[in-house]
N, C-alpha and C positions, 0 to 999 in steps of 0.2 A: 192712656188710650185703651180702650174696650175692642176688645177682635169683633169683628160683625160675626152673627148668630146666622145661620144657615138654617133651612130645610130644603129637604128634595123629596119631588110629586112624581108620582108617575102621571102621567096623562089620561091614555085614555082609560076610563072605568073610576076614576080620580075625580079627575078637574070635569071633565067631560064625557057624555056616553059614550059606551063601549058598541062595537059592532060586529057581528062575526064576520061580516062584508068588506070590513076596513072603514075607516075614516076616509075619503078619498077624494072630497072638495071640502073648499070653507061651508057648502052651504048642509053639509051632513054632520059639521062640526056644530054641536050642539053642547051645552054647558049642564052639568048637573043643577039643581037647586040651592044653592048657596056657597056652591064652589068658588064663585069670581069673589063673592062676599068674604069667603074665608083667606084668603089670598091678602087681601085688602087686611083683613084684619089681625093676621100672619105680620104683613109689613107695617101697619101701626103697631104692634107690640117689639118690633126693633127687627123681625128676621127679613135676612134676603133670602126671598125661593127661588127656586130653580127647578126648572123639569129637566127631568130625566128620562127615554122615552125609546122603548123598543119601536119599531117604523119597519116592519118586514113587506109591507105592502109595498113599498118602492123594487127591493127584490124582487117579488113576485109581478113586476109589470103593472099595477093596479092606480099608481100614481106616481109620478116623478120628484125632483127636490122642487124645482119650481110651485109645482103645485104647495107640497107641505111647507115652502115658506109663508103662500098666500093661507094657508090654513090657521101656521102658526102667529101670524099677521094679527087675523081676525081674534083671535085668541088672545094676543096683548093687545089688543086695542078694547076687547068687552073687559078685561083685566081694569084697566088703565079708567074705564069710565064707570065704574066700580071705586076706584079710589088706591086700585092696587097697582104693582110692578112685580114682573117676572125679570131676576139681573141675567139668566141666563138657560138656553133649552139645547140638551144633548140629546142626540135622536141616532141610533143606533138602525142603518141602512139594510142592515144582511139579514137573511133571509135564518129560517129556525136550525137549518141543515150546515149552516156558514161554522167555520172552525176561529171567527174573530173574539177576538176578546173584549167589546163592547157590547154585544149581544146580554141583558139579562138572563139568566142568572150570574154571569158573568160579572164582574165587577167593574169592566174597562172603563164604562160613562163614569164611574162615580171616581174612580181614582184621576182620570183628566180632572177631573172638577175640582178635585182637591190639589191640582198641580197647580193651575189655573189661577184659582183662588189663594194659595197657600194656604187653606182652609183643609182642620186636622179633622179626618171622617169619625174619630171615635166620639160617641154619642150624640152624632147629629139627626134628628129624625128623618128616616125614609117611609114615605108613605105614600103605599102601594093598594092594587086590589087582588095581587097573583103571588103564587107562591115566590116566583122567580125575583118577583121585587124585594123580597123578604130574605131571600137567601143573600141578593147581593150586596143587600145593607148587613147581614152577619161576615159574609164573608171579609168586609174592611172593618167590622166592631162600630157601625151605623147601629142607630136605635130604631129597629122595623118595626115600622104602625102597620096594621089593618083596615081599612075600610070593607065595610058589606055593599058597596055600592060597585057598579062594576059586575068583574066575577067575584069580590069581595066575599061574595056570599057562599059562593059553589067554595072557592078554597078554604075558607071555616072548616064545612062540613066534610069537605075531603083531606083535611089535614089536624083532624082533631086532639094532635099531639102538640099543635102549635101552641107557643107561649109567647105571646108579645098582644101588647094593648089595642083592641079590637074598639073599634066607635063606628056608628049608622053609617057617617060620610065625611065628610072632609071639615065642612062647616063644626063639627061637633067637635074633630079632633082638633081642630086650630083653635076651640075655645079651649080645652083640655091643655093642650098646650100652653098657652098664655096665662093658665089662670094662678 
């Protein structure tokens, strides 16, 4: 028997735009250009995804769980009519100031996931658009992607010491990956 192949997405600036406003209905949730595609094409080459997902906006009053369920709703259902499946989405509540250990750069999402799962985090790719996504896939020996899409782009250029595989957007790394 073969262990199932993992990746973990950050969300927003990933799969979907970024906002300096928040995300804060389904109807601002908006899908990058080929993200749902790459998803789908993620899970025809054998991986289960999973997001992985700082959510500070709930802290801050800006939106409730409620709401980011019906978000994340909308989300697996353009996934799904796409031809994809997301097996599972951790979303980190606390606010940037919170002393919790789920918050990115922190690692907590990712290691639930690996409890969860039984699923061993060294070298499964994490793919982010912020430094913080990158740190928390080093810090459990996760394989940190880049996307320019997002703030993808600002963290490049403000972290020009970074070493790990840089690709346009999501769709490109999921080909990258599979191929």
């Amino acid at each position: 028997m073969t262990l199932p192949r993992y990746i973990l997405l950050d969300r927003d600036g990933v799969i979907n735009h970024d906002s300096d406003a928040f995300i804060k209905s389904p109807d601002e949730w908006q899908p990058i250009a080929g993200s749902l595609e790459a998803i789908a094409l993620l899970n025809q080459a054998g991986y289960r995804v999973v997001v992985v997902t700082n959510q500070s906006g709930i802290a801050r009053g800006l939106l409730d769980e409620s709401v980011l369920e019906k978000i994340h709703a909308k989300m697996l259902s353009l996934v799904a009519e796409k031809g994809g499946h997301i097996s599972a989405i951790y979303y980190c509540p606390h606010g940037a100031d919170s002393t919790c250990e789920c918050r990115k750069p922190k690692a907590g999402m990712l290691t639930r996931f690996a409890a969860e799962f039984q699923a061993e985090l060294t070298a499964i790719p994490v793919i982010g658009d912020s430094l913080r996504d990158l740190q928390a896939a080093m810090a459990v020996g996760a394989q940190p992607i880049l996307v320019k899409t997002g703030k993808g782009q600002h963290t490049l250029t403000h972290n020009p010491q970074l070493i790990v595989p840089v690709f346009e957007n999501l769709y490109d790394a999921a080909q990258h990956l599979i191929s």
